[in-house]
C-alpha positions in Angstrom: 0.0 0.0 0.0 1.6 3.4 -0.9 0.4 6.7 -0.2 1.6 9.8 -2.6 0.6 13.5 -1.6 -0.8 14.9 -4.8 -1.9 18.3 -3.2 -2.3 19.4 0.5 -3.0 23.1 0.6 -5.5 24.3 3.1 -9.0 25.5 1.7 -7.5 26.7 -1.6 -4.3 25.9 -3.6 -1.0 27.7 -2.6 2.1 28.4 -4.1 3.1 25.4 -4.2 0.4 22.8 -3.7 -3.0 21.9 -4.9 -5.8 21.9 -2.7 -6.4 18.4 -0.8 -5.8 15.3 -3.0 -3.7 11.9 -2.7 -3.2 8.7 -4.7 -3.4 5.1 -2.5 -2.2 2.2 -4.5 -2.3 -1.3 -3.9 -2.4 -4.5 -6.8 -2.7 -2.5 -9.5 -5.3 -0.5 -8.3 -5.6 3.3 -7.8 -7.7 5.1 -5.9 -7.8 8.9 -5.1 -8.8 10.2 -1.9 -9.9 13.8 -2.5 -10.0 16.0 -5.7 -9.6 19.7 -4.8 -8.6 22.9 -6.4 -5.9 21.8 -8.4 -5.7 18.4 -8.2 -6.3 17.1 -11.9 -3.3 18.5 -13.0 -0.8 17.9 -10.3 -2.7 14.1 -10.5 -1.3 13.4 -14.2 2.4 13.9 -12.6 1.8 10.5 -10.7 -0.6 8.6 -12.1 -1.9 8.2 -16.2 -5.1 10.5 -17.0 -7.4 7.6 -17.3 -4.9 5.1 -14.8 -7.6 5.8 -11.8 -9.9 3.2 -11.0 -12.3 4.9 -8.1 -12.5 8.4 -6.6 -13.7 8.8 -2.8 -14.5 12.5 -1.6 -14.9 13.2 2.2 -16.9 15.8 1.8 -18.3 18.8 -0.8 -16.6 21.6 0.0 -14.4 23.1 -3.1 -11.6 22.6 -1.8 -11.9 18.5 -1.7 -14.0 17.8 -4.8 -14.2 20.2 -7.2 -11.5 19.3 -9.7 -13.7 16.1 -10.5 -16.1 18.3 -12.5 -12.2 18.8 -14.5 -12.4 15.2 -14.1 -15.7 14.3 -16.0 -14.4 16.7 -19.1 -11.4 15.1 -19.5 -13.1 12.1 -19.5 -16.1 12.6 -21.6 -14.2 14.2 -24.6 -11.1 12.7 -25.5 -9.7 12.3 -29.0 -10.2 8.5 -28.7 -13.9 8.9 -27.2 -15.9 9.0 -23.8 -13.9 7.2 -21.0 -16.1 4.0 -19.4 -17.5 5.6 -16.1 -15.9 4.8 -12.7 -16.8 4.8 -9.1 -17.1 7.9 -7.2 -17.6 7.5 -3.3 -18.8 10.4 -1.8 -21.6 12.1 0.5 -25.1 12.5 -0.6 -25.5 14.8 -2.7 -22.2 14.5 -4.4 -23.5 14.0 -8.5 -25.8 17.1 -8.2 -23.0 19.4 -6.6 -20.5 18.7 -9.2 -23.2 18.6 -11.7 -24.3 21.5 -11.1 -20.7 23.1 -11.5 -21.6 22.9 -15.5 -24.4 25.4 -15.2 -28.0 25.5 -14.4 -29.3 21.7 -15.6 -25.8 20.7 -15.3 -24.8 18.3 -18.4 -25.4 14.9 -17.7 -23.3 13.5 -20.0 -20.6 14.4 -18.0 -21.6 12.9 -14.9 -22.1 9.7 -16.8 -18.1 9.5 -16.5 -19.1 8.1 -13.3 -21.3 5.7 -11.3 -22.0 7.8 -7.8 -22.1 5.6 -4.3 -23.2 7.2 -1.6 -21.2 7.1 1.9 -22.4 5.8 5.1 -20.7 5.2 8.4 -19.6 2.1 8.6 -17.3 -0.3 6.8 -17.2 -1.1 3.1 -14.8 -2.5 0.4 -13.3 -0.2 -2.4 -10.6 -2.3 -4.7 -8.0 -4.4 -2.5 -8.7 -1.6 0.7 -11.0 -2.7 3.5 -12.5 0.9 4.4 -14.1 1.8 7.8 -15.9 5.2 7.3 -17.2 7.7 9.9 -18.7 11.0 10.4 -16.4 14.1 11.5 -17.0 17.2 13.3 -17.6 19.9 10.0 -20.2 22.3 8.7 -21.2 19.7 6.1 -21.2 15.7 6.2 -18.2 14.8 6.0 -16.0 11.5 6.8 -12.8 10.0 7.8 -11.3 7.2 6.2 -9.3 4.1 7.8 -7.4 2.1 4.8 -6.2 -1.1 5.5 -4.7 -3.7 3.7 -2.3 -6.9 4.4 -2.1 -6.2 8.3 -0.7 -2.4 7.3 -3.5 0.5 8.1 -3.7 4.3 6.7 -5.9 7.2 8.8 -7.6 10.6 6.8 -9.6 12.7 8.8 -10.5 14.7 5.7 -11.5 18.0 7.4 -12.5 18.2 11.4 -12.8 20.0 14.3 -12.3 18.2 17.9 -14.5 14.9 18.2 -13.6 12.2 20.0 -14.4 10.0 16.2 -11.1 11.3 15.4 -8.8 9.3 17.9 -11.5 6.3 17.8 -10.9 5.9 13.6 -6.9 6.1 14.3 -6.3 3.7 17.0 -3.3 1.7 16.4 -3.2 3.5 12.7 0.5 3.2 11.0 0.5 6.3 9.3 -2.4 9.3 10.6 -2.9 11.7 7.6 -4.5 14.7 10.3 -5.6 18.0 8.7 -4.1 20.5 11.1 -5.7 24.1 9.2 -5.2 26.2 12.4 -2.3 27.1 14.7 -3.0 28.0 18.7 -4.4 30.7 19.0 -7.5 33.1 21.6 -9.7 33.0 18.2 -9.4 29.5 16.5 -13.3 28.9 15.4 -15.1 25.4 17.4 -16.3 22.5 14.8 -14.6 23.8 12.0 -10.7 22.2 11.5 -7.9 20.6 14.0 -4.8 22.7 15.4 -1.5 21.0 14.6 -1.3 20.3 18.6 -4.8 18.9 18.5 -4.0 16.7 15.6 -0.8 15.8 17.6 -2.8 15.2 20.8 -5.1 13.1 18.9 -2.2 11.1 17.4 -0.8 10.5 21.0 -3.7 9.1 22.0 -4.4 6.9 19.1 -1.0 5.6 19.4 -0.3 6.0 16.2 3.2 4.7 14.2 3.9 8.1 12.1 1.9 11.7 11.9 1.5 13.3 8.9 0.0 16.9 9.4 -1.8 18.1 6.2 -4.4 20.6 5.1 -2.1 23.3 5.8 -2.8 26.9 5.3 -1.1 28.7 3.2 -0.4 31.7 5.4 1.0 29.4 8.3 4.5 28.9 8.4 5.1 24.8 7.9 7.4 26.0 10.8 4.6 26.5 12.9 2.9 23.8 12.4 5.6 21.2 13.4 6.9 22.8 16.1 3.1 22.9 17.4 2.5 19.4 17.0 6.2 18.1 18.6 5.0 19.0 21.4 2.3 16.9 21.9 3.2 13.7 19.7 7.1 12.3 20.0 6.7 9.7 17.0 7.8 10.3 13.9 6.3 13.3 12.5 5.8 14.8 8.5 4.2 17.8 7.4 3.2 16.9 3.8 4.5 17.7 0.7 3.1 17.5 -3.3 5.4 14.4 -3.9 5.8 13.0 -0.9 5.5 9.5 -1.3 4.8 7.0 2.2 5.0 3.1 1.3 3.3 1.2 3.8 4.3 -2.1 2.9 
């Protein structure tokens, strides 16, 4: 199983990272976790245009799904013809948001790229990944993810604020993919996203092998961020990178 950061910028893309997006492999099979602001065109730097086999969105905001409308052109009108759909896993709702992206009416030939499934809490089976799903603490449904496969488990909390779902979903997790948008601060708004040391705190608990603080702002110093979360987690600890590749074995 192997993990590669395609973008990890914070609510929109920064200078030099798309908004949230990353590529898990296993067999053969790819499967991206997230298509934000950005993502289809750092994507084709890692994986072939039409080498994806499912997409699974953790929630609607722009900033995680958007670039499949991108998506759902490039495959509808290539030279060689329309692209056979593929899965999309995503909250209710998730056809008609991107749909509607088009215009009013949307075009539904573009959505036919795809065959939507809508996400519960619970556990289900995408590909060679046994997936355990459940809700987060956000303005709008959204989920966190637990991959595993062959003994070797991955954690994405997508975006969160504090709820004890997080720690619960990354017990025991070897890597902890944590959104940390916020640094401390007198003003950080409840329900909305993690601070690096809460994502750290939440990694402590969980006992997880290796952090890997994402979702980063822009305007934060990476710095920041790290320093934060040292402070509350003493395993090995990443702030992700477009690139970065993790190879879970």
């Amino acid at each position: 199983m192997r993990l590669t950061v395609v973008g990890c910028s914070g609510s929109f893309p920064g200078p030099d990272s798309a908004a949230s997006c990353y590529l898990l492999e296993a067999d053969g099979f790819r499967l991206v976790v997230d298509m934000g602001n950005g993502a289809l065109g750092a994507l084709q730097r890692f994986a072939p245009l039409f080498g994806i086999d499912a997409v699974v969105l953790s929630h609607l905001h722009a900033d995680h799904c958007v670039d499949l409308y991108s998506y759902s052109v490039a495959r509808a009108y290539p030279p060689a013809g329309p692209q056979p759909p593929i899965p999309v896993y995503g909250p209710d709702g998730a056809c008609e948001r991107i749909g509607l992206i088009h215009g009013p009416g949307g075009d539904p030939g573009l959505m036919k790229r795809f065959t939507f499934e809508t996400l519960t809490p619970g556990a289900m089976r995408i590909g060679p990944f046994d997936v355990t799903l459940a809700h987060m603490n956000h303005p709008v449904e959204t989920f966190g993810f637990r991959f595993a496969r062959a003994g070797r488990s991955l954690v994405y909390t997508g975006d969160t604020g504090e709820t004890e779902a997080v720690p619960a979903l990354a017990r025991d997790a070897d890597v902890f993919l944590s959104e940390a948008a916020y640094l401390d601060g007198p003003d950080v708004p409840p329900n909305l996203h993690l601070t690096a040391r809460q994502a750290a705190g939440y990694a402590n608990r969980a006992n997880v092998g290796r952090l890997v603080l994402t979702h980063l702002q822009p305007w934060n110093a990476a710095d920041d961020a790290r320093e934060e979360a040292a402070s509350a987690f003493a395993g090995e600890l990443d702030l992700a990178v477009t690139g970065q590749v993790i190879d879970l074995g």
